[in-house]
Biopython code that builds the backbone (N, CA, C, O; Angstrom):
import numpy as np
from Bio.PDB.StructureBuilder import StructureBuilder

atoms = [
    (1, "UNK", "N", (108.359, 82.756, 107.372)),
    (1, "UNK", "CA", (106.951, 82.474, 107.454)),
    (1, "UNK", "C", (106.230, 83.275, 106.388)),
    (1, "UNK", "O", (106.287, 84.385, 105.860)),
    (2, "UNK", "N", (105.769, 82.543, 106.354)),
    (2, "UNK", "CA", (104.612, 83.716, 104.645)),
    (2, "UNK", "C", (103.301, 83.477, 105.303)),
    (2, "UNK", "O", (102.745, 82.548, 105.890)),
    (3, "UNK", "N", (102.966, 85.049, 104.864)),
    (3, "UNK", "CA", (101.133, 85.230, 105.551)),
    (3, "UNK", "C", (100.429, 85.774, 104.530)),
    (3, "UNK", "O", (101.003, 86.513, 103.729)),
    (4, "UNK", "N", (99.202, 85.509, 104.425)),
    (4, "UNK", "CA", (98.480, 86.504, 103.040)),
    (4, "UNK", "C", (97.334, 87.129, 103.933)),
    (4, "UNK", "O", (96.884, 86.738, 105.010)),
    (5, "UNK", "N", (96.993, 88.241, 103.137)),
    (5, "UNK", "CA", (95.314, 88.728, 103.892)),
    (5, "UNK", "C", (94.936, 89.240, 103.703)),
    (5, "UNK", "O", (95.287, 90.363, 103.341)),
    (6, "UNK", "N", (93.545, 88.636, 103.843)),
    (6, "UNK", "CA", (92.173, 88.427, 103.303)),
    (6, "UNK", "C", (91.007, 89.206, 103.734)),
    (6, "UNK", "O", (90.363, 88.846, 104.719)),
    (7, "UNK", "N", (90.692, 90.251, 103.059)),
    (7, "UNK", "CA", (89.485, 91.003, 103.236)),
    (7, "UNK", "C", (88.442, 90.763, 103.087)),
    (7, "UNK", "O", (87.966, 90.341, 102.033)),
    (8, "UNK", "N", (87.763, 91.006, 104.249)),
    (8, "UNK", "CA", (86.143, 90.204, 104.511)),
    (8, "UNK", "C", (85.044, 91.710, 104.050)),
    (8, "UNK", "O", (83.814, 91.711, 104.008)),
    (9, "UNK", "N", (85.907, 92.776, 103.781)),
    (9, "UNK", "CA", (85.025, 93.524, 103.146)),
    (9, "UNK", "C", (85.135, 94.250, 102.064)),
    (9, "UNK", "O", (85.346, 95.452, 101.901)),
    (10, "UNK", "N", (84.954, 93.318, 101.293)),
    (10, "UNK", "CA", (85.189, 93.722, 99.625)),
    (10, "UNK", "C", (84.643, 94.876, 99.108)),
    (10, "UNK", "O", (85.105, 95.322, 98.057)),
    (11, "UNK", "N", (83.486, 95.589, 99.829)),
    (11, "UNK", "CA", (83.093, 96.493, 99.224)),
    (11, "UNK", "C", (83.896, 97.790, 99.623)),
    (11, "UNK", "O", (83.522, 98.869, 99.162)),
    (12, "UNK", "N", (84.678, 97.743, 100.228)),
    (12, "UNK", "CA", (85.512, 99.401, 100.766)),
    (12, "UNK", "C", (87.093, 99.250, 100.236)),
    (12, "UNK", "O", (87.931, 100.058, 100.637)),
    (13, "UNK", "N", (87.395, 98.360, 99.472)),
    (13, "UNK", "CA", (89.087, 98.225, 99.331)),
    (13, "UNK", "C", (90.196, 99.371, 99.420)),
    (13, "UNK", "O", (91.401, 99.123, 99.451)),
    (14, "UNK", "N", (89.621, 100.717, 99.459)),
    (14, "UNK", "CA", (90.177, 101.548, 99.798)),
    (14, "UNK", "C", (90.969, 101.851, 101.281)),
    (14, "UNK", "O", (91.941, 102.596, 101.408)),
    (15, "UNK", "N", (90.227, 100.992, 102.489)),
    (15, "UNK", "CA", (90.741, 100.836, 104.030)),
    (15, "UNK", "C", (91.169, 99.763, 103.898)),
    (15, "UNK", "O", (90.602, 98.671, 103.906)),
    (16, "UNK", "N", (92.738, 100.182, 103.704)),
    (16, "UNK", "CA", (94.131, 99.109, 103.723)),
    (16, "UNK", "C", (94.054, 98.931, 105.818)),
    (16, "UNK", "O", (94.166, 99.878, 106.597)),
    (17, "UNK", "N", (93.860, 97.595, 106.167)),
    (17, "UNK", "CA", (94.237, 97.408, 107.809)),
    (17, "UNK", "C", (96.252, 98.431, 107.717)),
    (17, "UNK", "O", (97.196, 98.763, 107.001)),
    (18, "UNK", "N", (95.672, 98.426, 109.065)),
    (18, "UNK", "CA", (97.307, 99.110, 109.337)),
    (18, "UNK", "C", (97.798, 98.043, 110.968)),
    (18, "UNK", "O", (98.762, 98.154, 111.725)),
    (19, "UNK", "N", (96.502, 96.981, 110.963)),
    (19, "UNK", "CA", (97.225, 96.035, 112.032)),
    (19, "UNK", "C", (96.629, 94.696, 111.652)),
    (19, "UNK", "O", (95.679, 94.425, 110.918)),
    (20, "UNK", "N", (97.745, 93.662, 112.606)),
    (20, "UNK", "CA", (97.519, 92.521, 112.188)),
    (20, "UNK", "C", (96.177, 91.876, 113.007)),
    (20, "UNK", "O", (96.098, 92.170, 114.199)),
    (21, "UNK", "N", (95.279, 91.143, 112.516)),
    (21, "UNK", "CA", (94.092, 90.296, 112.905)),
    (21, "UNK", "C", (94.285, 88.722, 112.810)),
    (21, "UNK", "O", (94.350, 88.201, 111.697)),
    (22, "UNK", "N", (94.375, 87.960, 113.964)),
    (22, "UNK", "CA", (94.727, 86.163, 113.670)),
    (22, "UNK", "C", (93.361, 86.296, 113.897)),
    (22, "UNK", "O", (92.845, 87.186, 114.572)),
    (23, "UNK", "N", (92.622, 85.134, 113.155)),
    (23, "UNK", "CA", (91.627, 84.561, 113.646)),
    (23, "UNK", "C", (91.377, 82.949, 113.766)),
    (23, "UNK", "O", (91.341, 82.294, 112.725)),
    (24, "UNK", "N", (91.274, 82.567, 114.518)),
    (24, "UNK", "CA", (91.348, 80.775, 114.848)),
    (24, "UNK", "C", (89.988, 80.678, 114.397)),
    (24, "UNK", "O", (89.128, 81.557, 114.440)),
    (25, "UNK", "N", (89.913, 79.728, 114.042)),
    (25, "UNK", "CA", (88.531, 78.400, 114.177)),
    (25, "UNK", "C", (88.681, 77.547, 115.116)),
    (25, "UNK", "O", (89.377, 76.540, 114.988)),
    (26, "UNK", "N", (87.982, 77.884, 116.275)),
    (26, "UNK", "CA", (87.574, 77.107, 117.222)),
    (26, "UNK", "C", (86.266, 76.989, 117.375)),
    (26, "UNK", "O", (85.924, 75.961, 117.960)),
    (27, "UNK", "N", (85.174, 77.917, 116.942)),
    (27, "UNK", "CA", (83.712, 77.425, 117.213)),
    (27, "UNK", "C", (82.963, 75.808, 117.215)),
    (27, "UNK", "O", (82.108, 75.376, 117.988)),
    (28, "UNK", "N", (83.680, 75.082, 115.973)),
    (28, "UNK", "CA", (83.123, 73.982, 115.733)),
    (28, "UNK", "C", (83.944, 72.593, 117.024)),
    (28, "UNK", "O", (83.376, 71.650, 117.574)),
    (29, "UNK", "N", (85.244, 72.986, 117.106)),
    (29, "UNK", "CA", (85.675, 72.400, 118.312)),
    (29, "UNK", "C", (85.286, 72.085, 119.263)),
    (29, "UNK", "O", (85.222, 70.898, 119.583)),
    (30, "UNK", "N", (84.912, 73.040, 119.997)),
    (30, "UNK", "CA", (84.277, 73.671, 121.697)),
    (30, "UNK", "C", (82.729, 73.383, 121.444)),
    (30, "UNK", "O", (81.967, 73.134, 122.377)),
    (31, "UNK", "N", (82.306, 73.437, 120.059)),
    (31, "UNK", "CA", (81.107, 72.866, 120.320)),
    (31, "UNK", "C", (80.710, 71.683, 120.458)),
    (31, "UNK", "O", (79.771, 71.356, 121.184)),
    (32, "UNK", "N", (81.590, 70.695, 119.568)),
    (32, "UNK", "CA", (81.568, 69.622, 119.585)),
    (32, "UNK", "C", (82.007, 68.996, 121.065)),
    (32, "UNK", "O", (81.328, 68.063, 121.491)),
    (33, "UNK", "N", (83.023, 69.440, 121.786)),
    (33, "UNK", "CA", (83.618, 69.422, 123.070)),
    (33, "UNK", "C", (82.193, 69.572, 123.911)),
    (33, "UNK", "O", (81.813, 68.613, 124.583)),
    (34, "UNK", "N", (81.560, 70.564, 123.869)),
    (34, "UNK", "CA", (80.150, 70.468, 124.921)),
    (34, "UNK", "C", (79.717, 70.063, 124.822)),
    (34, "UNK", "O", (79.376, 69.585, 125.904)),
    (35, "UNK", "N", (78.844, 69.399, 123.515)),
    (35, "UNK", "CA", (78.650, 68.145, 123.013)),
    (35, "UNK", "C", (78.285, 66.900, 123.874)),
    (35, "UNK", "O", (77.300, 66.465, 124.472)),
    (36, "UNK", "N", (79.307, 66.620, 123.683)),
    (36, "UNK", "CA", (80.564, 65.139, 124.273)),
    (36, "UNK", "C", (79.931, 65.515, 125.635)),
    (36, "UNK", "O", (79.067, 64.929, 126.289)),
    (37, "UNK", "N", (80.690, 66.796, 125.900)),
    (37, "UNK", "CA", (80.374, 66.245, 127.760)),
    (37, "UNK", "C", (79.180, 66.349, 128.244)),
    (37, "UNK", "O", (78.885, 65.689, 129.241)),
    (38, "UNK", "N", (77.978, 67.448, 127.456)),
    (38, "UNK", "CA", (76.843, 67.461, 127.997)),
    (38, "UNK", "C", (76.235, 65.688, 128.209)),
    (38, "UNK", "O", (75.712, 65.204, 129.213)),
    (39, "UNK", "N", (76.570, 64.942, 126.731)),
    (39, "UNK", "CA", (76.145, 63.415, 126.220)),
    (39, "UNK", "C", (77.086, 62.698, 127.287)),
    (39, "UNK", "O", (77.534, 61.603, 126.947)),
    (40, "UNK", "N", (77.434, 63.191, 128.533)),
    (40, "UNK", "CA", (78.773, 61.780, 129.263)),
    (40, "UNK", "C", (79.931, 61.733, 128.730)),
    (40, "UNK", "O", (80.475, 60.663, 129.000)),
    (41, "UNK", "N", (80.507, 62.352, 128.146)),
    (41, "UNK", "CA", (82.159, 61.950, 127.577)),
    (41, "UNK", "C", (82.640, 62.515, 128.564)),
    (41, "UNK", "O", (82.389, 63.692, 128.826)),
    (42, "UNK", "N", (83.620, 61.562, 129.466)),
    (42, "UNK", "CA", (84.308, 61.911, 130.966)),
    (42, "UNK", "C", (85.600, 62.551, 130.331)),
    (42, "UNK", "O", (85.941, 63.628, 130.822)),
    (43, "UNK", "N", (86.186, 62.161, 129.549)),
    (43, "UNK", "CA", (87.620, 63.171, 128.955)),
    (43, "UNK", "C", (87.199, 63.147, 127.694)),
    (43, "UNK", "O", (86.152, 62.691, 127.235)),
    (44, "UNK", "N", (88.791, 64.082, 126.755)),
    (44, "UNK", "CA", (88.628, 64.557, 125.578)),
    (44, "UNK", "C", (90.213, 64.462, 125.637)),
    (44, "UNK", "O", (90.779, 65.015, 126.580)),
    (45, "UNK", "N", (90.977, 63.770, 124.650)),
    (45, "UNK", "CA", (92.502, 63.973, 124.136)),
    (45, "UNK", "C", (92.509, 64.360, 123.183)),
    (45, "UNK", "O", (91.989, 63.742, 122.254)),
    (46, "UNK", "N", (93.140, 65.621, 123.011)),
    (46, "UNK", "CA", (93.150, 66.122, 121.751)),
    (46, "UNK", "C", (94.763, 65.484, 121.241)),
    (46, "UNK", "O", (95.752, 65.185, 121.911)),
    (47, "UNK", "N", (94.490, 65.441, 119.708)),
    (47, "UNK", "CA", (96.032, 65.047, 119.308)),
    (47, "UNK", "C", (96.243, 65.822, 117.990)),
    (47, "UNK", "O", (95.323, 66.471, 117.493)),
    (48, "UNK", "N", (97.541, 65.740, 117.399)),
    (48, "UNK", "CA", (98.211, 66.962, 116.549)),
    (48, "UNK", "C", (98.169, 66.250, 114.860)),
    (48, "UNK", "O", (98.217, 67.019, 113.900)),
    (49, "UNK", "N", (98.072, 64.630, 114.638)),
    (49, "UNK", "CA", (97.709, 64.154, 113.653)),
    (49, "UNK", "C", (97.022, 62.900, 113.671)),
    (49, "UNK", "O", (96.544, 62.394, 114.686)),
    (50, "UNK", "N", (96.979, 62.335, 112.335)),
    (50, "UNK", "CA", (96.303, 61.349, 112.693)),
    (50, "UNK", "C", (96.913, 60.143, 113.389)),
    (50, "UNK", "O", (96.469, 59.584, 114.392)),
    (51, "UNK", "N", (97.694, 59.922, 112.893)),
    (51, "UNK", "CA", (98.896, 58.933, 113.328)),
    (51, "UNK", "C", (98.889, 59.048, 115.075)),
    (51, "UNK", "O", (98.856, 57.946, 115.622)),
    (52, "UNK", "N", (98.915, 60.220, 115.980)),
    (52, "UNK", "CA", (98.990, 60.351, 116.882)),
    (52, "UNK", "C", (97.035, 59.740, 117.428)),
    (52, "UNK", "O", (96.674, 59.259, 118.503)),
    (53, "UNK", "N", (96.546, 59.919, 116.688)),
    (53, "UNK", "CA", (94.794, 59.575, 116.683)),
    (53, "UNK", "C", (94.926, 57.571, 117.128)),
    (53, "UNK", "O", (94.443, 57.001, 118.107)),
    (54, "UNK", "N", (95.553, 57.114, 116.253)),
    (54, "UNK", "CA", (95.900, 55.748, 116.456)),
    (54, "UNK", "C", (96.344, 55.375, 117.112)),
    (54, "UNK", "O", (95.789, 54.375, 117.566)),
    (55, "UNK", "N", (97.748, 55.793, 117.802)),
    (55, "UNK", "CA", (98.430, 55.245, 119.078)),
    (55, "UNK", "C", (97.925, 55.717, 119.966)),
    (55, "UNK", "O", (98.342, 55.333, 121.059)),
    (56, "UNK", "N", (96.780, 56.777, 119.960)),
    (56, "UNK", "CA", (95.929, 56.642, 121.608)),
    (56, "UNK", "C", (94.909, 55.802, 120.787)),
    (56, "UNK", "O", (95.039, 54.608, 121.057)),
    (57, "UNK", "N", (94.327, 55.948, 120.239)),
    (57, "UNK", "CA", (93.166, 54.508, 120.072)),
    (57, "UNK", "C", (93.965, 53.393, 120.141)),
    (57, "UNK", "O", (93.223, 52.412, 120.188)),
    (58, "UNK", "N", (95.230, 53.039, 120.171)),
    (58, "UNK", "CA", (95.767, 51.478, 120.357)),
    (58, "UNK", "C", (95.566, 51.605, 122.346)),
    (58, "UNK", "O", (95.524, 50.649, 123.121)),
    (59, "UNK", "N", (95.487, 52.940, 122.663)),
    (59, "UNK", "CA", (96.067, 52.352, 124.307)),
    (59, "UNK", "C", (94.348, 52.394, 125.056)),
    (59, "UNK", "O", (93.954, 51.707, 125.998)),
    (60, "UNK", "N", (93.633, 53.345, 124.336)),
    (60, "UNK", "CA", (92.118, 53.407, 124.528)),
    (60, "UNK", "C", (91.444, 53.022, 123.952)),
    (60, "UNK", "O", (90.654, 53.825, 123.455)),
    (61, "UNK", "N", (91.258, 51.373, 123.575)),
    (61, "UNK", "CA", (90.483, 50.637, 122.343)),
    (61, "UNK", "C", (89.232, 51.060, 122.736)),
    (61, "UNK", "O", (88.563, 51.470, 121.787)),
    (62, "UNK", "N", (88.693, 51.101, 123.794)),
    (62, "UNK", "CA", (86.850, 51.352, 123.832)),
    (62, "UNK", "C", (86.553, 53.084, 123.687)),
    (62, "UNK", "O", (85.451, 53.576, 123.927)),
    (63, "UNK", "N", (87.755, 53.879, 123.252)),
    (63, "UNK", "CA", (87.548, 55.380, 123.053)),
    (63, "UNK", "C", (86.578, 55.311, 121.461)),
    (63, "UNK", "O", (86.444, 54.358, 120.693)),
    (64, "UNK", "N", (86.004, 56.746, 121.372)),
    (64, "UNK", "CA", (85.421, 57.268, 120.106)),
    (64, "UNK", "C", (86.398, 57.844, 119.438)),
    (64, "UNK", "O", (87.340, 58.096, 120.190)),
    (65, "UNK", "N", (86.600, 58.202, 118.198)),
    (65, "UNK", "CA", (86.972, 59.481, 117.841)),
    (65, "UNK", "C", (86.875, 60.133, 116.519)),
    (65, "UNK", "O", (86.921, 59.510, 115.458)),
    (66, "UNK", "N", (86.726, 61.531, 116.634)),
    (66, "UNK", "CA", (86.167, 62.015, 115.832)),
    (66, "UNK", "C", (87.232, 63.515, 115.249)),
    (66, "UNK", "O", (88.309, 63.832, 115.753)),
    (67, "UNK", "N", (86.627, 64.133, 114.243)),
    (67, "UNK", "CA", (87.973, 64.959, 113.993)),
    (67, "UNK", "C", (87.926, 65.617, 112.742)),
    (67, "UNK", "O", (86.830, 65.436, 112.213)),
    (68, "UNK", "N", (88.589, 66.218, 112.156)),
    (68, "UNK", "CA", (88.216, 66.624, 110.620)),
    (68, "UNK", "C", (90.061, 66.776, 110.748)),
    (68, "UNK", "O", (90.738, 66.802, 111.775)),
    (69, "UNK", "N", (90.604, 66.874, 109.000)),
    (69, "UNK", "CA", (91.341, 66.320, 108.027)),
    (69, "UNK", "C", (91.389, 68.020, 107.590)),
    (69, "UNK", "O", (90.403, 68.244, 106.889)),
    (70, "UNK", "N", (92.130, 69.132, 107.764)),
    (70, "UNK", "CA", (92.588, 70.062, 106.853)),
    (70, "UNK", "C", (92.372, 71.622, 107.887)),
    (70, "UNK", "O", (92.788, 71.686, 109.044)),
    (71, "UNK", "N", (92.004, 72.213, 107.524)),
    (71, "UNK", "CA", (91.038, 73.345, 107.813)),
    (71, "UNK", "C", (90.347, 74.219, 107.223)),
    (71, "UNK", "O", (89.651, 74.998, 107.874)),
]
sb = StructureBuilder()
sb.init_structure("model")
sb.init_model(0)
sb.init_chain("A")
sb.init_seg("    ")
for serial, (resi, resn, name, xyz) in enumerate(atoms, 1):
    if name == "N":
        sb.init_residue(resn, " ", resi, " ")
    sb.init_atom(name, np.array(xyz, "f"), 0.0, 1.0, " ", f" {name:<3s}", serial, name[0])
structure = sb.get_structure()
């Protein structure tokens, strides 16, 4: 596995971390998710590509869906 990392504070480069930090992007998700349900969306399927996006829209033709392409 290869990892790189990325300092969010450029001005001190002298404080090397001595531990590891993951950080996800989920804000725009969960918001969009409250979204949906505040507006009536009774479920939410999440799927892993797009391809997987299509064969539930073939079995849920009257579903929405929405999504972003990278990160």
């Amino acid at each position: 596995m290869r990892t790189r990392r990325v300092f969010l504070n450029r001005l001190d480069p002298a404080n090397e971390p001595t531990d590891a930090v993951v950080v996800i992007d989920v804000l725009r998700s969960f918001t969009t998710a409250a979204y949906a349900f505040a507006a009536g969306v009774s479920s939410i399927y999440p799927v892993e590509t797009i391809a997987g996006a299509f064969r539930l829209l073939r079995r849920l033709p009257d579903a929405v869906t929405t999504g972003a392409i990278g990160g």
